[in-house]
Structure formats: structure tokens, C-alpha cells
N, C-alpha and C positions, 0 to 999 in steps of 0.2 A: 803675798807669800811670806812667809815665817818660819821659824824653825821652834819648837816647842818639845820642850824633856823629849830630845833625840825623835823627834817625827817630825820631817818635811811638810807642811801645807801650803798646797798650789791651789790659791782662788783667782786670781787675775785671769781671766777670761781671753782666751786665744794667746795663751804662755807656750813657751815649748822647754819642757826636760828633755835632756840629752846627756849623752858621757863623754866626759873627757878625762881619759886616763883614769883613773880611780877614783872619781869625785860626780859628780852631779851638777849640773850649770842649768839655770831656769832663765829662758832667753823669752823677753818681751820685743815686738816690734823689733828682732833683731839685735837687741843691747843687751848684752851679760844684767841680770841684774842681782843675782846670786848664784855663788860656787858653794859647793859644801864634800868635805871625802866624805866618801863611803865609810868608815870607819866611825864617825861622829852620830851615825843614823843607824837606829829602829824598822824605820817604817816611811812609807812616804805613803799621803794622801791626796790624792787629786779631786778637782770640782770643777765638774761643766764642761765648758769646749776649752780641754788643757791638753795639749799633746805630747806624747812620748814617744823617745828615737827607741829602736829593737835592740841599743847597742847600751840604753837605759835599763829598760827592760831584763837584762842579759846581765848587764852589773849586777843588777837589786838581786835577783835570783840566786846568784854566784856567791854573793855576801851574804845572805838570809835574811834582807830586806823586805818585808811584803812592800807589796804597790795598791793600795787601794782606791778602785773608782769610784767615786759620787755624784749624784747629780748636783749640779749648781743649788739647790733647794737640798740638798744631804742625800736624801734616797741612796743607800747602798746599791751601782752596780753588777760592781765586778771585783775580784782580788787575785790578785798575784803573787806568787808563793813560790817560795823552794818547795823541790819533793818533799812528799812527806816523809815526817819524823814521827819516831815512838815506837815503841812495842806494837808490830801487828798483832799479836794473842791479846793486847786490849782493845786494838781495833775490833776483834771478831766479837771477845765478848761485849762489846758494845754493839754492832750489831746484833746479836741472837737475843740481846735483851731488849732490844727497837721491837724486835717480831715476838716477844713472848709479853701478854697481854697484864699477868699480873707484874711485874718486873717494869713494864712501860708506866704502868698507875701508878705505883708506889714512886717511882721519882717524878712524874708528874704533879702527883699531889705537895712531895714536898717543895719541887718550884711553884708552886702554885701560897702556899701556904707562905713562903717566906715575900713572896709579894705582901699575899694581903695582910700582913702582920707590919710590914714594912707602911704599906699606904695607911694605918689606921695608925703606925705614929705618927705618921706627918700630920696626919686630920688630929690628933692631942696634943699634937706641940705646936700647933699654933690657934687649937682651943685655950689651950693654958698659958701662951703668951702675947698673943696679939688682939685673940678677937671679941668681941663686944657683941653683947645684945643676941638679936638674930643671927648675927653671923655662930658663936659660941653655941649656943642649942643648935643649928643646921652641923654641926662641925659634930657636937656629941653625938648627934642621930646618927650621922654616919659612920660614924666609928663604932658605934653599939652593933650596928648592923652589919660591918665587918667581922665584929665579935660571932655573930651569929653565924656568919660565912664560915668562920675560922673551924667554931663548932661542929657544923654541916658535914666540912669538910674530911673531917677524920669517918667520917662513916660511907663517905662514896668509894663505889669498888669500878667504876667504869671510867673509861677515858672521855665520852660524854658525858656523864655528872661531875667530872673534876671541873670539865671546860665551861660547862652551864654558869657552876660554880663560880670560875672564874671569871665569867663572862659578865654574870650579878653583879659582882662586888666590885668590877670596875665601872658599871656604868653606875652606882650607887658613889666611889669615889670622884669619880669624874664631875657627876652632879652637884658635888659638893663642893669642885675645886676654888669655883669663885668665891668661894667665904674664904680660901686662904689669901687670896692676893688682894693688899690695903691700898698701892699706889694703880691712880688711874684704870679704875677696877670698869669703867664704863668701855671700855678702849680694849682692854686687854681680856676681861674673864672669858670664860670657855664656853660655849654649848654644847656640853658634852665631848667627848672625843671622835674628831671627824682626821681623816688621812687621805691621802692620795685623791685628789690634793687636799692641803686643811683648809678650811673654810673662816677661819678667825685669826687672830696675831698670835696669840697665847700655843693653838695648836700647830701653829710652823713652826712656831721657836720649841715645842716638842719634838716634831718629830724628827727639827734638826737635831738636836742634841741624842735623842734614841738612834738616830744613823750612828753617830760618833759611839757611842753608846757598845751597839750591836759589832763594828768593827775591832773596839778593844775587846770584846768576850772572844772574837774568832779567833784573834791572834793568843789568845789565854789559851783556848782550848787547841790550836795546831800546840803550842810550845810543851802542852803534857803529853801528848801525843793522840787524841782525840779527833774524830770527823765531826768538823766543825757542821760538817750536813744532815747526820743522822741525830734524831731529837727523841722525842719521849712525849712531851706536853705539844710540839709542834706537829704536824704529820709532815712528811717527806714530799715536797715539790721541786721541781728542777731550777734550778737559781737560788732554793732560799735555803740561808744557814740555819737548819733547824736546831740545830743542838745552841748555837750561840742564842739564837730568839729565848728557847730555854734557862739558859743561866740569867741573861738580862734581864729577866720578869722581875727577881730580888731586889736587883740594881737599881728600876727603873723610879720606883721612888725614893731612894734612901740616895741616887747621884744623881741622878735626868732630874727628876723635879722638883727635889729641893735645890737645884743650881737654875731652873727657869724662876722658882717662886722667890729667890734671891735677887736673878736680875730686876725682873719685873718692880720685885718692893722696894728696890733701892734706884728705880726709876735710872738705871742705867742704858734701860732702851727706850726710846721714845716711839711711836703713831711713826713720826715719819721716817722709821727702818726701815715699814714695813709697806707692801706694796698690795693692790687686790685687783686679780689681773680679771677681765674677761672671765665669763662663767663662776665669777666668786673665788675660785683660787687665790691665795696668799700666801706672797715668797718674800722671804726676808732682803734687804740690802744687803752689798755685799760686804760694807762697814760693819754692821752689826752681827753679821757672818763671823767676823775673824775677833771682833769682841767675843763671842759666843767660844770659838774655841779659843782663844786665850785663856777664859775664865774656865773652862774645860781643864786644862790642864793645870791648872794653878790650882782647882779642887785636888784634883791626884795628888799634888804634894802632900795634901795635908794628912796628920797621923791623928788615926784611930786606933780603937784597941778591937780586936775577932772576938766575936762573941763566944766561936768554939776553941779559940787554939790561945786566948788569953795571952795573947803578944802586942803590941804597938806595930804598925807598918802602917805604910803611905796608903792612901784610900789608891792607889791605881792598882797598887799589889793585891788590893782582897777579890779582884777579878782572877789574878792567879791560880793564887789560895785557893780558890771554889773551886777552881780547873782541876788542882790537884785534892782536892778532896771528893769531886764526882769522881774522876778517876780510880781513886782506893775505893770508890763504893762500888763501881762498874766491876771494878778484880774482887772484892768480897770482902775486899781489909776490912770495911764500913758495915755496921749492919744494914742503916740508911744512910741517906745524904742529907746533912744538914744545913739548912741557907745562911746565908749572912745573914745577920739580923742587927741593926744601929740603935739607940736612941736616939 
């Protein structure tokens, strides 16, 4: 357990959070083994079999704490939240534009687009600085053919050709991921993108970092005033945040996988993190877990510049940003929504 830019992480496995008086206490076997006030915290995230008193629960709420569940392996869950905040007349008109078809596509396509612009610099910045040979031409193909997605893409008028779309160009990215990672490439590269459960080291330590991922977009979009449920590129199911699933598409290469392609190449995780249980599943240790968000949050500090609003801020704030820039698109300020887009 850790404390990280104001967000509690509970991984110790059969921990109990509890309240006392204004503050937060994570009891192992019985032993205090961290207090923290209320005042000091964001957010708290839980992992696995971690329990919580209703008098925790009831603090976080009271303070505007969310509480977020995980499975020991990341999987989003459950969240816990104050009432909601924000303009309901944004609420509605974000829903009537969930149910109006051309409205849904149009921000569709542009999360969609700021992905695959996002995944085809990854595939050129590390054509043009790491890689050799076969690896360099596998890296250009794919990137060309992103190009081509990119192109495609401005001419689809349906929510299935965005997702077809979308669907191409990541298993065309995915294909290609192993030419980015240089260290213990036999060990770690991908076959393709597999989930619930991953089937390789490379796709845990994904989809851990996409939980983490998906939990900062939700908490971006409650804080503009947005239903982190209703989505546009995602369709609406019970349990899942469609609207955060939506903004993370941008994110998910330019922060998720250039922070695994970092772990990985600086041989910070090793084979034996990593565990392959019965029927091929693979779950991270719970060492290389709390490396995983350490390094998580120490990305957030670092300062980039918005490619639309040309300011400097902390790479956790351009999840904000986004929040409030769908937002004026959802009210009309916006003609469209533009994605983050990084070199």
C-alpha cells in the first residue's frame, strides 16, 4: 500500500480500510500499518480481496473521495462516488446525442482518429529511433497503413464502419507491437491483443495499466460534470463506463503503452513478475503491480505541451483537458472534438 499524487493504493491482499475520525487507517493482520486524513486524498483504489468499513465508505463519499474497486489483476470493478456533480442540461444533452446517430459518429470517429494518429507515432518513434532491419520496415508498414485507416476514416458515416475501422488498425498495430520492444523481446512481445484473461506478460502488464488508465478518464469526466456511462464509440452496457472507455482510446497509446514499452525496454520487469496460471492466464506479481503504478504516476507529473490549447501542464491534467473540451463540444461551444494528439 502507497500513497501516490494524493491517491491511496491498497494491494496487500486481505488489508482492511477503515475510519477513524477524519483520516483513513489500512489494517493488516490487525496492525495499523498506515493512517492518512482525509484531507491529503483524491481518491482511493483498492485491489483484490481488500475490505472496507461503511464508516470508510461514508467518509470518502462525504469528502468527494471516489473509492475505486479492482481486481487484484486491475480489471475495473466497481466505483464509488459522491452524487453527482455538474450541469444536468449537460447531462441531457449528452444523452440525446448517445441516441442521435449522426452526433454519436461524429464523436466517435474523432476518438477513434486521435487513437490511431496516436498509435502510428508510437510505430515512427521508435522506427526512427530504435529499430533495425526487419524490425524498421515491419514498423513503416504499419504505420502506412494506419495512414491509410486515418484516410478511410474521414469518409465513414456509420457507427459500424468507425468500429470496423477501428478494429483494422488495432490489430494491424498490435501486430506490429513486437518490433517495438528491444529488451527480452522472446519473453515479453505480444500475440496480438488478448484480455480477460491475457494470455502473454506483455498483455497483463496492458491491461493492468488500461484499468488504471480507464479509472483516471472516469474520475476526468464525473469532475466536468459528464456520465462517465453514456459513450458514443462504446455502446451502453450495465457495469461498463462507456463514455471513459471513449476518451481512453487517445490516451491509450501516447500513456498505457508508451509507459509498458518503457518498462519493458529498460528491463525493469523481469519473467519472474510474471505468473501463467492454469488455462494460460497471466497475472502480474504483486511487486511488479505497485512498480507498475509507481511508474504510473510519476508519468503524470511529467509536463507536455496540448496540442489544441498550446499550454504546458502535467500529462495527468490532459485527461481533464479532454473532459472539458468534450464537454463544450457536447454544449455546442465546439464545432467538433479534438483529441489529444503527443509526439
Amino acid at each position: 500500500m502507497e500513497i501516490q499524487q494524493n491517491t491511496l493504493y491498497v494491494m496487500t491482499q486481505g488489508a482492511y480500510l477503515h475510519r477513524d475520525h477524519l483520516a483513513l487507517q489500512v489494517k493488516v493482520d490487525g496492525a495499523v500499518r498506515l493512517a492518512v486524513p482525509l484531507h491529503n486524498l483524491q481518491a482511493v483504489s483498492l485491489f483484490g480481496n481488500v475490505m472496507v468499513s461503511p464508516g470508510a465508505m461514508e467518509l470518502c463519499a462525504l469528502g468527494g473521495v471516489s473509492m475505486t474497486f479492482l481486481s487484484e489483476t486491475g480489471r475495473l470493478l466497481a466505483r464509488v462516488d459522491s452524487p453527482a456533480s455538474g450541469n444536468v442540461l449537460l447531462r441531457r444533452k449528452q444523452f440525446r446525442q448517445a441516441d442521435d446517430g449522426a452526433a454519436c459518429a461524429g464523436l466517435a470517429r474523432n476518438f477513434v482518429a486521435g487513437k490511431i494518429q496516436n498509435c502510428r507515432g508510437n510505430l515512427l518513434r521508435a522506427a526512427r529511433d530504435n529499430a533495425a532491419g526487419e524490425d524498421r520496415e515491419s514498423l513503416r508498414w504499419a504505420s502506412e497503413e494506419l495512414a491509410s485507416a486515418l484516410r478511410r476514416l474521414e469518409f465513414t458515416q456509420s457507427l459500424d464502419e468507425i468500429r470496423g475501422t477501428e478494429g483494422n488498425a488495432a490489430r494491424v498495430y498490435f501486430g506490429a507491437f513486437g518490433s517495438m520492444i528491444r529488451a527480452d523481446r522472446e519473453h515479453f512481445s505480444p500475440k496480438g491483443r488478448t484480455r480477460r484473461p491475457p494470455l502473454d506478460r506483455c498483455n497483463a502488464l496492458l491491461s493492468f495499466v488500461y484499468a488504471l488508465l480507464v479509472a483516471d478518464c472516469t474520475a476526468a469526466l464525473v469532475a466536468s460534470g459528464l456520465d462517465p456511462n453514456v459513450g458514443f464509440l462504446h455502446s451502453d452496457r450495465p457495469g461498463r463506463p462507456s463514455l471513459a472507455l471513449d476518451l481512453m482510446e487517445e490516451f491509450r497509446p501516447m500513456l498505457a503503452d508508451r509507459l509498458v514499452l518503457t518498462l519493458l525496454n529498460r528491463r525493469q520487469l523481469a519473467v519472474s513478475d510474471f505468473t501463467v496460471r492454469d488455462g494460460g492466464a497471466v497475472e502480474m506479481a504483486e511487486k511488479a503491480r505497485k512498480l507498475v503504478v509507481t511508474s504510473w504516476q510519476e508519468r503524470k507529473q511529467e509536463t507536455v505541451t496540448h496540442n489544441l490549447l498550446g499550454c504546458s501542464m502535467r500529462v495527468g491534467l490532459l485527461l481533464h483537458a479532454q473532459a472539458r473540451i468534450l464537454a463544450r463540444t457536447i454544449r455546442g461551444e465546439m464545432e467538433s472534438y479534438i483529441p489529444c494528439t503527443l509526439k
